[in-house]
Residue frames relative to the residue before (quaternion, step in Angstrom):
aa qw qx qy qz dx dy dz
X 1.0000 0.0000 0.0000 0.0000 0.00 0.00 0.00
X 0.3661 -0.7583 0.5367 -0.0535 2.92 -1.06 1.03
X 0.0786 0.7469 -0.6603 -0.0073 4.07 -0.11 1.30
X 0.3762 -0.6977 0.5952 -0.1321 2.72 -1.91 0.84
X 0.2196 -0.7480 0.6251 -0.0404 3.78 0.17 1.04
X 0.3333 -0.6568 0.6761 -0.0199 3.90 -0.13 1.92
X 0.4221 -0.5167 0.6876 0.2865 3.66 -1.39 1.05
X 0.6818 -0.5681 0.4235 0.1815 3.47 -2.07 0.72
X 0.4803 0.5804 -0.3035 0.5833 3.79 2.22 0.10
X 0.6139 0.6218 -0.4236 0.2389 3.58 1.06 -0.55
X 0.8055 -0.1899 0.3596 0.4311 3.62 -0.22 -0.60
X 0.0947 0.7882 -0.6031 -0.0781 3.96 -0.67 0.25
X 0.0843 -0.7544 0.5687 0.3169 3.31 -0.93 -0.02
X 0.8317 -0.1264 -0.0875 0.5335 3.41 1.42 0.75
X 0.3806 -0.7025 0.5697 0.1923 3.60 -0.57 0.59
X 0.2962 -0.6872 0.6633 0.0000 3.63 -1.25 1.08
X 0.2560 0.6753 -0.6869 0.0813 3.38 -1.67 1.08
X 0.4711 -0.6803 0.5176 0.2178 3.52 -1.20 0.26
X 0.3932 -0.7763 0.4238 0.2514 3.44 -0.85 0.83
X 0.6008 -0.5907 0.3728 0.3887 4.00 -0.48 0.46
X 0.0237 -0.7612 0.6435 0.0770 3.54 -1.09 0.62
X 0.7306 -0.3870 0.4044 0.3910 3.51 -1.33 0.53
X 0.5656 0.5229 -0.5661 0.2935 3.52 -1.26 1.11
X 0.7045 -0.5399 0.2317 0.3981 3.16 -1.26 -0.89
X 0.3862 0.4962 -0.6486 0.4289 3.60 0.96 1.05
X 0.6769 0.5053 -0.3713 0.3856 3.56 0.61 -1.35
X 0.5484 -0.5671 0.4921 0.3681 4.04 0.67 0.09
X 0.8660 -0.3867 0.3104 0.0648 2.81 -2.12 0.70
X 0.6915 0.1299 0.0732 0.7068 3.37 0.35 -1.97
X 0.8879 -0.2007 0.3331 0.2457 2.60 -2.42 -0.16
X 0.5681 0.5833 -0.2885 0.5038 3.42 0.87 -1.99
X 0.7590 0.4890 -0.3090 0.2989 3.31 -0.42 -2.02
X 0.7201 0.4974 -0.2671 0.4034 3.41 0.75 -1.63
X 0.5687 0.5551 -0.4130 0.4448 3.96 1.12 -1.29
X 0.6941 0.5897 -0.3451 0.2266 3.81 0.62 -1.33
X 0.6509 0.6030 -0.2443 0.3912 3.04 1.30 -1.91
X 0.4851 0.5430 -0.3865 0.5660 3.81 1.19 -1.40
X 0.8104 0.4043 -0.1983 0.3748 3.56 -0.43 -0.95
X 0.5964 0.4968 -0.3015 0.5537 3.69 0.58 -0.27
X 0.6042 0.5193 -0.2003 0.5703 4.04 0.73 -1.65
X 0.5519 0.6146 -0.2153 0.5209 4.00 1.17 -1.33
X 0.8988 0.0985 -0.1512 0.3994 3.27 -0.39 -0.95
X 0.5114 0.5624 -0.5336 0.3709 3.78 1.50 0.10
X 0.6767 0.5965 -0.3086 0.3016 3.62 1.15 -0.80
X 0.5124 0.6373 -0.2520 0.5174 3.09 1.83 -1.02
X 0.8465 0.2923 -0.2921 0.3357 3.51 0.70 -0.78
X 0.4934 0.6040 -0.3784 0.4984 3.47 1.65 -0.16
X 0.4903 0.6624 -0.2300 0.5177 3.52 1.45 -0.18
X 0.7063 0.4401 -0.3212 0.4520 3.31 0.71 -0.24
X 0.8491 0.1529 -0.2868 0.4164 3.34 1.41 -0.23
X 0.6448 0.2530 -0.1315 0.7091 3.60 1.42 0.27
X 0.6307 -0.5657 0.3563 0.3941 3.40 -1.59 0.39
X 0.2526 -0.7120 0.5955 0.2732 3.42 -1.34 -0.18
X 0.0573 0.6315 -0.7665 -0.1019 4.01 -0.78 0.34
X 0.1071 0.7282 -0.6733 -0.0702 3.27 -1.87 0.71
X 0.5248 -0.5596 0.5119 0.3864 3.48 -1.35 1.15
X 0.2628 -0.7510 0.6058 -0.0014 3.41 -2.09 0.68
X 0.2630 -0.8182 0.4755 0.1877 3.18 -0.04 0.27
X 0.3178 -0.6959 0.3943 0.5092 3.80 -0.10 1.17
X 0.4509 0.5999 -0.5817 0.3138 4.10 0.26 -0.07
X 0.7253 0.5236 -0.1920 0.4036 3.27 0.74 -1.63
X 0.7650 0.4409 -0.4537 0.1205 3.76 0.41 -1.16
X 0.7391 0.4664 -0.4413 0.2036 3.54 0.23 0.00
X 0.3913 0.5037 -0.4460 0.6279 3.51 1.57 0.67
X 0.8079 0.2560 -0.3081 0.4321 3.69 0.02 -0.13
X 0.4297 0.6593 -0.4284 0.4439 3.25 1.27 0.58
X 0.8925 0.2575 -0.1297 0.3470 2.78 1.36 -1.14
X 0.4313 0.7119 -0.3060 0.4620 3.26 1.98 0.48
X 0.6884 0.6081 -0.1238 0.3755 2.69 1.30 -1.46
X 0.4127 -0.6133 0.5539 0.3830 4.07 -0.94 0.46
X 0.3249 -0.7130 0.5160 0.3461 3.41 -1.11 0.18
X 0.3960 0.7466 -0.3683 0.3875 2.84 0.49 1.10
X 0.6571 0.3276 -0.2139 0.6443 2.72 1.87 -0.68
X 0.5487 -0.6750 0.4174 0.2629 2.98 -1.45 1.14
X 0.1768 -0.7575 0.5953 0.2014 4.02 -1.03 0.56
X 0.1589 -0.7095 0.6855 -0.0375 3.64 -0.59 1.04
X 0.2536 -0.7133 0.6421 0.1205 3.86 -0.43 1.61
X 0.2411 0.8123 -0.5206 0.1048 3.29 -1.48 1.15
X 0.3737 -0.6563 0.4061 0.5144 3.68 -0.27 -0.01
X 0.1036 0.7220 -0.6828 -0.0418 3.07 -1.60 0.94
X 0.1676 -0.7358 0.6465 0.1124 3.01 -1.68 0.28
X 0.7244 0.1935 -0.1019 0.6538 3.90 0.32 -1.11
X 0.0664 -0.8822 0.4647 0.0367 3.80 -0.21 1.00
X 0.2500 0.7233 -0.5467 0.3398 3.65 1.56 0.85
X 0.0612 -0.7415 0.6517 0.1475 4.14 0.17 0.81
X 0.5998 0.4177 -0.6299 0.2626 3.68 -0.23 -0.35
X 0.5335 0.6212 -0.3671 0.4413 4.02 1.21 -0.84
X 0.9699 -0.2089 0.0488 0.1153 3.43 0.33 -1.51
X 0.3660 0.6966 -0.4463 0.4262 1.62 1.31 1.82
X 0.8257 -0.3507 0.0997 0.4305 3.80 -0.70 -0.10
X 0.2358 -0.8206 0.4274 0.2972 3.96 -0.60 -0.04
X 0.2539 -0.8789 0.3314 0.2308 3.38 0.57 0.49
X 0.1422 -0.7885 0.5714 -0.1773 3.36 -0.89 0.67
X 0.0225 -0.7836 0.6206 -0.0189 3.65 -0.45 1.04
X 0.3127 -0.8143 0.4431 0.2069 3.67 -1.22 0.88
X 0.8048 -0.0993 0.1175 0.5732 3.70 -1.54 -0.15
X 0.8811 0.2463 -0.2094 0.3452 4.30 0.51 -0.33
X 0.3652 -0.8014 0.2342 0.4118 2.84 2.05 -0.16
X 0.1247 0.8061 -0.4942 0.3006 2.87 0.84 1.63
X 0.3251 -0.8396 0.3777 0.2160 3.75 0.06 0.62
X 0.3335 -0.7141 0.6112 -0.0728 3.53 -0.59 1.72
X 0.0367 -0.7298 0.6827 -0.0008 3.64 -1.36 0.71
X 0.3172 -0.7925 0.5174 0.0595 3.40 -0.65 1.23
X 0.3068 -0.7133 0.6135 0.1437 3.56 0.02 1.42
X 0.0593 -0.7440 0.6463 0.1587 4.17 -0.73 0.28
X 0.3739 -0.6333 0.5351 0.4157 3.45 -0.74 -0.12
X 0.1850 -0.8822 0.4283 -0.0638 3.33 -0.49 1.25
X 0.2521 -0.9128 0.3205 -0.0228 3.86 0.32 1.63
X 0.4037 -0.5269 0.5616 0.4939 3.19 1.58 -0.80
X 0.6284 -0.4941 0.5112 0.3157 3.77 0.40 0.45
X 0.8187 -0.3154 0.1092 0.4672 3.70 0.91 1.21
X 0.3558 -0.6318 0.5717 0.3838 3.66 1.59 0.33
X 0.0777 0.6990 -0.7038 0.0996 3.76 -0.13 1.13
X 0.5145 -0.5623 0.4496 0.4658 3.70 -0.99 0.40
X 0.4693 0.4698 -0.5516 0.5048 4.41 0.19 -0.16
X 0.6783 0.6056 -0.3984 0.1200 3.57 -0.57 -1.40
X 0.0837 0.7329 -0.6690 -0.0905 3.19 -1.09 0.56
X 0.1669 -0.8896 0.3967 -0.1531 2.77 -0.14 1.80
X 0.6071 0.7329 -0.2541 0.1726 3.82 1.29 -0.70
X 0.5606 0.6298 -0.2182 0.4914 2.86 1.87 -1.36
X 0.8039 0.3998 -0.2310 0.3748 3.15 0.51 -1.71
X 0.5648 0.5822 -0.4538 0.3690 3.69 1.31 -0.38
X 0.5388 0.6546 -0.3794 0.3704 4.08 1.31 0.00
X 0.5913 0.6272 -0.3652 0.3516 3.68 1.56 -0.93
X 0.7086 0.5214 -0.3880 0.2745 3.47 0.15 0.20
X 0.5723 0.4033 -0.3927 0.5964 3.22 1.90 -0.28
X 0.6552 0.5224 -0.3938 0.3778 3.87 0.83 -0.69
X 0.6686 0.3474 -0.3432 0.5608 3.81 0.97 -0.29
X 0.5629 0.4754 -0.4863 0.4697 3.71 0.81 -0.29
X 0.5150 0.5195 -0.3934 0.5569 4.15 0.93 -0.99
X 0.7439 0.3724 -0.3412 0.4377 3.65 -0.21 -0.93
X 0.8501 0.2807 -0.2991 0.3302 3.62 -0.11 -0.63
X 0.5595 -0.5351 0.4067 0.4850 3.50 1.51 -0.27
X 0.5717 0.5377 -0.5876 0.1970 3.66 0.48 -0.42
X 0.5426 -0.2349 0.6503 0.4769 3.43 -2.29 -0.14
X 0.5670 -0.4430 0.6850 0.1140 2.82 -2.19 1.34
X 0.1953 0.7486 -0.6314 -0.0520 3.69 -1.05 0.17
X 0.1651 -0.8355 0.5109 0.1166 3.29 0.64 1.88
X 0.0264 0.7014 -0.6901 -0.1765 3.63 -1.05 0.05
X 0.5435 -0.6208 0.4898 0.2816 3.60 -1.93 0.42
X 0.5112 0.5737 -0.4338 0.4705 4.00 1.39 -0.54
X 0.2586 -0.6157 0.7120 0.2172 3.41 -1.32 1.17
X 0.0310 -0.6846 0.7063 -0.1775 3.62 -1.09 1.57
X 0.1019 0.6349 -0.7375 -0.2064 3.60 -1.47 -0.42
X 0.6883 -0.5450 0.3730 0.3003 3.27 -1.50 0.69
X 0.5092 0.5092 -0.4128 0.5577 3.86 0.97 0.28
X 0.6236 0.4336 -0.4288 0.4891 4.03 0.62 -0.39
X 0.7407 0.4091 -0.2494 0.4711 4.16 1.25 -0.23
X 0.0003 -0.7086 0.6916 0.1401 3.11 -1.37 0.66
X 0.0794 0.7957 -0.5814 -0.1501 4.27 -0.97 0.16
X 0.6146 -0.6150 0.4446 0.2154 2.78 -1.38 0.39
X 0.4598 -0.5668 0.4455 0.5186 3.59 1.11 -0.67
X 0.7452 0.5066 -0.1275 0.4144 3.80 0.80 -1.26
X 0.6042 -0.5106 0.2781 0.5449 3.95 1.77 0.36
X 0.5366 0.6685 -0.4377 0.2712 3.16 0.96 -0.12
X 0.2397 0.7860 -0.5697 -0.0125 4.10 -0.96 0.02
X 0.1915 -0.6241 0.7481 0.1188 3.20 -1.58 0.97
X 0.3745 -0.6205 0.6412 -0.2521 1.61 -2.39 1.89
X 0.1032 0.8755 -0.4529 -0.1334 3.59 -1.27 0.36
X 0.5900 -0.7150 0.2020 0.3161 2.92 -0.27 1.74
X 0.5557 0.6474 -0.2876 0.4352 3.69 1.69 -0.38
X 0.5649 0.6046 -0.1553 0.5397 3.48 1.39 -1.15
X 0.8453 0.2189 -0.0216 0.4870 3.67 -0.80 -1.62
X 0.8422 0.1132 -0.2433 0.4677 3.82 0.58 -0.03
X 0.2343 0.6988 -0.6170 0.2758 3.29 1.21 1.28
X 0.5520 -0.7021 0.3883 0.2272 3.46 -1.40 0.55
X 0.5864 0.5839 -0.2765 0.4886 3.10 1.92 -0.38
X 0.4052 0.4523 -0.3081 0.7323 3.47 2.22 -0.17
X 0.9509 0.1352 0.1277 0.2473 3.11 -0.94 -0.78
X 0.2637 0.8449 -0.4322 -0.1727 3.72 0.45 -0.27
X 0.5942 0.6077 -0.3511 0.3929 3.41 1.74 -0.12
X 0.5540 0.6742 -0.3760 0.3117 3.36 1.51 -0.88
X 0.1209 -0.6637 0.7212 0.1571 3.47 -1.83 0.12
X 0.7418 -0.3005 0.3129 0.5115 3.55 -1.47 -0.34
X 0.7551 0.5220 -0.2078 0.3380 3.46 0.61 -0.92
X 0.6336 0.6196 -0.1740 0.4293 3.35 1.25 -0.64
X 0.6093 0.5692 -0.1660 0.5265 2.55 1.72 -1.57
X 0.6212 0.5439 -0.2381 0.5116 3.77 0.92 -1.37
X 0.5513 0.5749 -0.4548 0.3985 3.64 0.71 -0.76
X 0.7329 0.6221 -0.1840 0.2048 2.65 0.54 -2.32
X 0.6454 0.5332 -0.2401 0.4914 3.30 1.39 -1.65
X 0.8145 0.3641 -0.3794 0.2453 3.35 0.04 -1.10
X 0.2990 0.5777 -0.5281 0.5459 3.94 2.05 0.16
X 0.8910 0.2762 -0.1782 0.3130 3.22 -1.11 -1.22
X 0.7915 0.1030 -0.1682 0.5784 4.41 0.49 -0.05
X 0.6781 -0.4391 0.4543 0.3754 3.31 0.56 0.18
X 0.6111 0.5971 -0.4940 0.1609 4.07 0.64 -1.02
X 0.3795 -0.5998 0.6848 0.1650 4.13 -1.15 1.36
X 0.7622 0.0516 0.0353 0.6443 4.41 0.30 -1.13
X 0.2908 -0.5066 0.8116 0.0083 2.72 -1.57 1.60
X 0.2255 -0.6864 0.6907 -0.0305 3.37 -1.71 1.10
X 0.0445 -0.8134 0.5794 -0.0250 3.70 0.59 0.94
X 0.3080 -0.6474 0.6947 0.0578 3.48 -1.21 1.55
X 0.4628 -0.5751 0.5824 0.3404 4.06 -1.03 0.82
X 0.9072 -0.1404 0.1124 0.3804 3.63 -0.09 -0.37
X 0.4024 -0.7248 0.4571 0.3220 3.75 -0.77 0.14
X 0.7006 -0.4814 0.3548 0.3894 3.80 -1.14 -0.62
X 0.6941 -0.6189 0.1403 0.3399 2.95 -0.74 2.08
X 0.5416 0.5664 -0.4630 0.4141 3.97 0.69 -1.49
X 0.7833 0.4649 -0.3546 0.2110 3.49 0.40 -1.52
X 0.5858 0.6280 -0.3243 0.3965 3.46 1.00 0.01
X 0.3992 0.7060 -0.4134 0.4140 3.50 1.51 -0.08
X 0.6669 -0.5770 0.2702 0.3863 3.66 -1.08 0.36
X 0.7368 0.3715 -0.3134 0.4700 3.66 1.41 -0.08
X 0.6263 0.6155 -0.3041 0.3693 3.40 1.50 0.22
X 0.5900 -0.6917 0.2929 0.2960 3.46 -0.63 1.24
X 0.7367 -0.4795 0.3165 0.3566 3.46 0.57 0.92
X 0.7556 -0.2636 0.3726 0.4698 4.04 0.54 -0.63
X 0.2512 0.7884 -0.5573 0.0687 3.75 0.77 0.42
X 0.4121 -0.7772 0.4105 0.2403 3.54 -0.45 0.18
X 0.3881 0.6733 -0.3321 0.5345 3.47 1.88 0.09
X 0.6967 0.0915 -0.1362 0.6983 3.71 0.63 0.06
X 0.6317 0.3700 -0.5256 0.4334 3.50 0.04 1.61
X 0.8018 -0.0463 0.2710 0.5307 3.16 0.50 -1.34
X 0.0717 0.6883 -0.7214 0.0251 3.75 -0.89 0.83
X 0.4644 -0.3915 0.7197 0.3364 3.82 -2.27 0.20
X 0.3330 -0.6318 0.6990 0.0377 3.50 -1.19 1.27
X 0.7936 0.2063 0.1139 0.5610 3.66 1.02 -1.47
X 0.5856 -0.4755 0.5107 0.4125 3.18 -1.03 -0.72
X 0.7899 -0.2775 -0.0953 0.5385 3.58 0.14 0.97
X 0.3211 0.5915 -0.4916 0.5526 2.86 0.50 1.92
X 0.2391 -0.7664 0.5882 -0.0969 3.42 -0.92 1.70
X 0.1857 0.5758 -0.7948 -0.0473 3.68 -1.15 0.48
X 0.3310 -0.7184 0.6012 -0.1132 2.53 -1.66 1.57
X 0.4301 -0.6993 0.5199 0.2360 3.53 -0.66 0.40
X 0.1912 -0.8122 0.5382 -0.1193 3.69 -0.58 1.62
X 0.1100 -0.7993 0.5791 -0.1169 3.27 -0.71 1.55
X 0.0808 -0.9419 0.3169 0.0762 3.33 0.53 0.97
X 0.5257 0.6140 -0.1360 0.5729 3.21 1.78 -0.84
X 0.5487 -0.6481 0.5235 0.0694 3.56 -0.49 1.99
X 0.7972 0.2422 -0.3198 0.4512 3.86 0.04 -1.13
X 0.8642 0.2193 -0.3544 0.2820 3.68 0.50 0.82
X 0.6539 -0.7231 0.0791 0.2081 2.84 -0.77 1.64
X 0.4026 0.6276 -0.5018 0.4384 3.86 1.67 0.65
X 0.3646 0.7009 -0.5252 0.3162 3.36 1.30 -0.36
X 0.8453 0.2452 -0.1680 0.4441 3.26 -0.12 -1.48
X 0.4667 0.6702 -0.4184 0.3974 3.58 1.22 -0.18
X 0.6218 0.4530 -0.2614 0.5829 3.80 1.00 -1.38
X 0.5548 0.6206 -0.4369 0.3409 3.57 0.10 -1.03
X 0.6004 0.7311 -0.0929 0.3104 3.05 0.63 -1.97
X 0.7924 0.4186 0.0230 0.4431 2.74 0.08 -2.39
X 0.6410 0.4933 -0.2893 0.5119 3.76 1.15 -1.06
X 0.3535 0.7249 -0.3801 0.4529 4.36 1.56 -0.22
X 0.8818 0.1623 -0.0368 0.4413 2.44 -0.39 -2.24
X 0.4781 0.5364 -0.5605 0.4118 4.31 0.66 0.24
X 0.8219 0.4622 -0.2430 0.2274 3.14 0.55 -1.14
X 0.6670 0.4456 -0.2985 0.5171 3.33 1.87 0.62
X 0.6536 0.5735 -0.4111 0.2738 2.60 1.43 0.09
X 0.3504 -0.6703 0.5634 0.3324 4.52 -0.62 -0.28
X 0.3547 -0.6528 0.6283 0.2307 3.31 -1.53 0.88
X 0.8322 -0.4161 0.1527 0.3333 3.40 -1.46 -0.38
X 0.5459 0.5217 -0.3888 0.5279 3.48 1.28 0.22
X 0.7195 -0.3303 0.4499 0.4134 3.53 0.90 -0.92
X 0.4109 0.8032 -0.2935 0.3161 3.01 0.82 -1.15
X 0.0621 -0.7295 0.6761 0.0829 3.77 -0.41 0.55
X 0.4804 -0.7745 0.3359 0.2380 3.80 -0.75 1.41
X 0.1643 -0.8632 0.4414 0.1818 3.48 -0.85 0.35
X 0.3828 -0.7629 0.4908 0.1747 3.75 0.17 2.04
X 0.0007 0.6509 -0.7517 -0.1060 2.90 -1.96 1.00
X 0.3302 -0.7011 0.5628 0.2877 3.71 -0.37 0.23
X 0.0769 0.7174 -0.6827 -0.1156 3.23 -1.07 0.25
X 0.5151 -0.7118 0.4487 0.1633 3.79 -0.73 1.46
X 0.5221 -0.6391 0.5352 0.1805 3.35 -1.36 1.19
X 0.4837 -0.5563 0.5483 0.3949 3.71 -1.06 1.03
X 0.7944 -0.3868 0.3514 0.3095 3.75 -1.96 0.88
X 0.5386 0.6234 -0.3536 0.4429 3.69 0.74 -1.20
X 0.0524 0.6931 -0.7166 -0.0575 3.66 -0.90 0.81
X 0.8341 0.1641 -0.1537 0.5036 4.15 0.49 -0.50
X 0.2117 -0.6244 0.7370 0.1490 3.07 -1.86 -0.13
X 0.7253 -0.3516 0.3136 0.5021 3.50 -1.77 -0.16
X 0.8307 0.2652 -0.2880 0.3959 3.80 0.85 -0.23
X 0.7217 -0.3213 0.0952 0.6057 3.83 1.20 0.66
X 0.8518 -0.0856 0.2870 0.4298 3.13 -1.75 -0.88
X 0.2200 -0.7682 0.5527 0.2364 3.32 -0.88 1.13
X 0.4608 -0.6777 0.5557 0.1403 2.91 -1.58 -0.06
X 0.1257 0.8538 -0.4462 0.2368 3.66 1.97 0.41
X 0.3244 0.8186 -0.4638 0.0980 3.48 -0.71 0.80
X 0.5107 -0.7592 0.3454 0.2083 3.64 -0.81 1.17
X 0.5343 0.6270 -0.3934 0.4082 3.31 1.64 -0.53
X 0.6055 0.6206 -0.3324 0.3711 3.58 1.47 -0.75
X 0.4293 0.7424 -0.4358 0.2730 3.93 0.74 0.99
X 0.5312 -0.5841 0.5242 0.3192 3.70 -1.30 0.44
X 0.1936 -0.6418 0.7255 0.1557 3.66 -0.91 0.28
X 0.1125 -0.7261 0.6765 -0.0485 3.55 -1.06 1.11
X 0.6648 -0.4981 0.4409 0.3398 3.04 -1.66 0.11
X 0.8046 0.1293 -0.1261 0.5656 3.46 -0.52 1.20
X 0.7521 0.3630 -0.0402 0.5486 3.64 1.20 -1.22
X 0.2458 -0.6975 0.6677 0.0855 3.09 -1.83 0.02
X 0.2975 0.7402 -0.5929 -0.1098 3.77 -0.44 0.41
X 0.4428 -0.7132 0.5432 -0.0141 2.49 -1.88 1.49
X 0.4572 -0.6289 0.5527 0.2999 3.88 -1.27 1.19
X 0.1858 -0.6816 0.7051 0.0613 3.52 -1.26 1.29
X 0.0148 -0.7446 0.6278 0.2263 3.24 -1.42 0.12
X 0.8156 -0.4564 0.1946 0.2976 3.32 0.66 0.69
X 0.1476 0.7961 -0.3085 0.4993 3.19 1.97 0.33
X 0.0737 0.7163 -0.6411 -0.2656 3.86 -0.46 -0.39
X 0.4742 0.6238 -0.3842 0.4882 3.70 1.20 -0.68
X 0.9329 0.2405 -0.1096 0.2445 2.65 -0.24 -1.05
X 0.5441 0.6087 -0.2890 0.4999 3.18 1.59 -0.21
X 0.5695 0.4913 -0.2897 0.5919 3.70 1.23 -0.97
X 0.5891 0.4042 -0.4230 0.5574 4.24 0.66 -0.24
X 0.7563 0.1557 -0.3770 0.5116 3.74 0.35 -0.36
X 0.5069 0.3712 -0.7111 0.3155 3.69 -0.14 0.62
X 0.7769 0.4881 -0.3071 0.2527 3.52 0.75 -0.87
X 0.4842 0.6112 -0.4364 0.4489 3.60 1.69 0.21
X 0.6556 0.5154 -0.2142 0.5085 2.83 0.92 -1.26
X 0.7029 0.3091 -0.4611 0.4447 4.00 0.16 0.03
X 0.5926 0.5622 -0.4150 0.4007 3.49 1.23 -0.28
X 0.7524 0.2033 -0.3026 0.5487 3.81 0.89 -0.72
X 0.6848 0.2649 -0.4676 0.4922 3.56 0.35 0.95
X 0.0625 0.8627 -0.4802 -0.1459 3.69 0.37 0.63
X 0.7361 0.4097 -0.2389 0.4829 3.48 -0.92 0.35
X 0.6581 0.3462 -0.3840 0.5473 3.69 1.40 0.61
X 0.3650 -0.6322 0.5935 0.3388 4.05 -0.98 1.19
X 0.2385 -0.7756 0.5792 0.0780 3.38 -1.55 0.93
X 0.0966 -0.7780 0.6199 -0.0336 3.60 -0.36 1.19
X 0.0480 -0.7703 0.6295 0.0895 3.06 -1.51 1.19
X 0.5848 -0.6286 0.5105 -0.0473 3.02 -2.16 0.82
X 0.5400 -0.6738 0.4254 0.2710 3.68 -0.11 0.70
X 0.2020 0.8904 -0.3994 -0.0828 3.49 0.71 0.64
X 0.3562 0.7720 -0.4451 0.2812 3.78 1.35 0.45
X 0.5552 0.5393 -0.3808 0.5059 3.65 1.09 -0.42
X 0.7835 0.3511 -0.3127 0.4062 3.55 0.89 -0.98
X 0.6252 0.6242 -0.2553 0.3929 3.61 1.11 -0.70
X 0.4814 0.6274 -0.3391 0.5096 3.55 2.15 -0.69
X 0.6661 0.5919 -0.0488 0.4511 3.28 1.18 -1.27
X 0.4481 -0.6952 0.3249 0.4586 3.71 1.46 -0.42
X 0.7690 0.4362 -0.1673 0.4362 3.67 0.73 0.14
X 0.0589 0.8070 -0.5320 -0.2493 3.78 -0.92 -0.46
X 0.8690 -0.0086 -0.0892 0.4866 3.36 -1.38 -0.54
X 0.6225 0.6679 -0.1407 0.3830 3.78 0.98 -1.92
X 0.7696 0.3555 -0.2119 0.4863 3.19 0.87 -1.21
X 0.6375 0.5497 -0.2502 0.4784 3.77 0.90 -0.35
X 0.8043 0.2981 -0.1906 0.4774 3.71 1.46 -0.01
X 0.1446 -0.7165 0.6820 0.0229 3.14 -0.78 0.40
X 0.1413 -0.8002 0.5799 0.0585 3.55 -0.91 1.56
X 0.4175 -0.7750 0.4743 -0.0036 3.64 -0.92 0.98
X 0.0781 -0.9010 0.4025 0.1421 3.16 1.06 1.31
X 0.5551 -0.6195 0.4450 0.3317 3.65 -1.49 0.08
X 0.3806 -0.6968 0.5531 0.2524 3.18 -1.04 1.38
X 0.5718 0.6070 -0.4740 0.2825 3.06 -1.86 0.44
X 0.7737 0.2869 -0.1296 0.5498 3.20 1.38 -1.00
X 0.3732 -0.7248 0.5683 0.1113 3.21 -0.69 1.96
């Protein structure tokens, strides 16, 4: 048998995320906590407009997300704690008949950092794999589904920071890792990026995820994350990064073709250099929502990249500064559930 990891343009028959509980992602005070609820709120509300939504609940959580929530969206009671589903929750993956497969990663908290609470949320891939019926497809590589991007065609990006970090992985190598992929999604060429964007290296960032650097719009096709502004230090990071893509070939051959799409004006916050990026979006059925930060410039240029390398899908965008304060954005909170059936 043969599994297969469907690019993020294929089909869904619904998109997965986890609602926020009380701690330290959800913030301090009152405010911090009202925002996070509200932000998690209005990403589901808008991924909702073009495909279903199910989201885990914590029994703390359900009668606040009863009432935030459309009824429309589906509530699935569960334990949570760290509520970043694209991390931990399942990767999906349908085989040779399109039978739908869920990839169980081992799931650390993003290196078992000393903050993390990481235990609950490391259960969501068998509890959403149990709920929907998929095959289990347990694997031993601590990964989360933000450290991948594929193409549909064997292709997957990597970063050499991520999948062969020691706090992930300390036995792994390139090869293991490559094994590992081409079992569990199907991936023939691993494309391994040297490093991600500087913020992400900070003590609450995931080490180099490639979800808020660089994704395959197409089939050898690259949006790339585009720092254009000299006094911060992704400048030379993107530069870089836009080098080595542009030599590098996906799984047909294919030598890639970079688009950039340009970071909103904002270089800092109260804790340094940000780390604000457009590459960090959901693909939906028919749709796309995209992480604003309040920019209008610059936010209208990424609705219009984005409708150009997804053509024929309306792109709506989402306050993503509440989630990016928090270590994440739109990408990292979802997890899309492709439709079985389609080999």
């Amino acid at each position: 048998m043969t599994w297969r990891m469907p690019a993020e343009t294929a089909r869904h028959d619904r998109t997965w995320m986890a609602f926020p509980v009380e701690g330290q992602t959800l913030g301090d005070s009152a405010s911090e906590r009202e925002e996070g609820y509200a932000t998690w709120t209005a990403v589901a509300h808008a991924v909702a407009e073009f495909e279903p939504v199910s989201i885990l609940v914590d029994p703390s959580e359900i009668d606040r997300a009863r009432r935030m929530l459309s009824g429309a969206i589906e509530i699935v009671e569960a334990p949570v704690d760290e509520f970043w589903m694209r991390d931990s929750g399942p990767t999906f993956v349908l085989d040779d008949d399109g039978r739908l497969g869920a990839v169980d990663w081992i799931f650390n908290g993003w290196g078992a950092p000393a903050w993390a609470e990481w235990t609950k949320a490391a259960q969501h891939a068998r509890i959403i794999a149990g709920a929907v019926g998929a095959e289990l497809v347990s694997s031993t590589l601590v990964n989360e589904g933000g450290g991948i991007h594929v193409d549909g065609e064997g292709t997957v990006l990597l970063t050499e920071t991520v999948q062969l970090d020691p706090r992930r992985n300390p036995y792994a190598d390139r090869q293991r890792v490559e094994a590992e992929m081409a079992r569990t999604i199907g991936a023939t060429t691993a494309v391994w990026l040297p490093r991600g964007l500087t913020r992400d290296y900070d003590d609450f960032g995931t080490n180099g995820h490639v979800d808020i650097v660089a994704t395959i719009t197409s089939p050898g096709r690259i949006l790339l994350h585009e720092q254009r502004d000299q006094a911060h230090p992704d400048h030379a990071v993107t530069r870089e990064l836009r080098a080595h893509l542009e030599q590098q070939t996906d799984a047909t051959g294919r030598r890639f073709e970079v688009t950039g799409i340009p970071a909103p004006s904002t270089l800092r916050d109260d804790e340094g250099f940000v780390d604000w990026s457009y590459v960090n979006h959901l693909v939906t059925n028919d749709g796309v929502v995209a992480c604003g930060f309040g920019d209008e410039q610059a936010d209208a240029a990424a609705r219009s990249i984005l409708a150009e390398v997804y053509p024929g899908r309306r792109v709506v965008t989402v306050d993503a500064r509440p989630l990016f304060d928090r270590g994440g954005g739109i990408h990292c909170i979802t997890q899309q559930q492709p439709t079985a059936g389609i080999a």
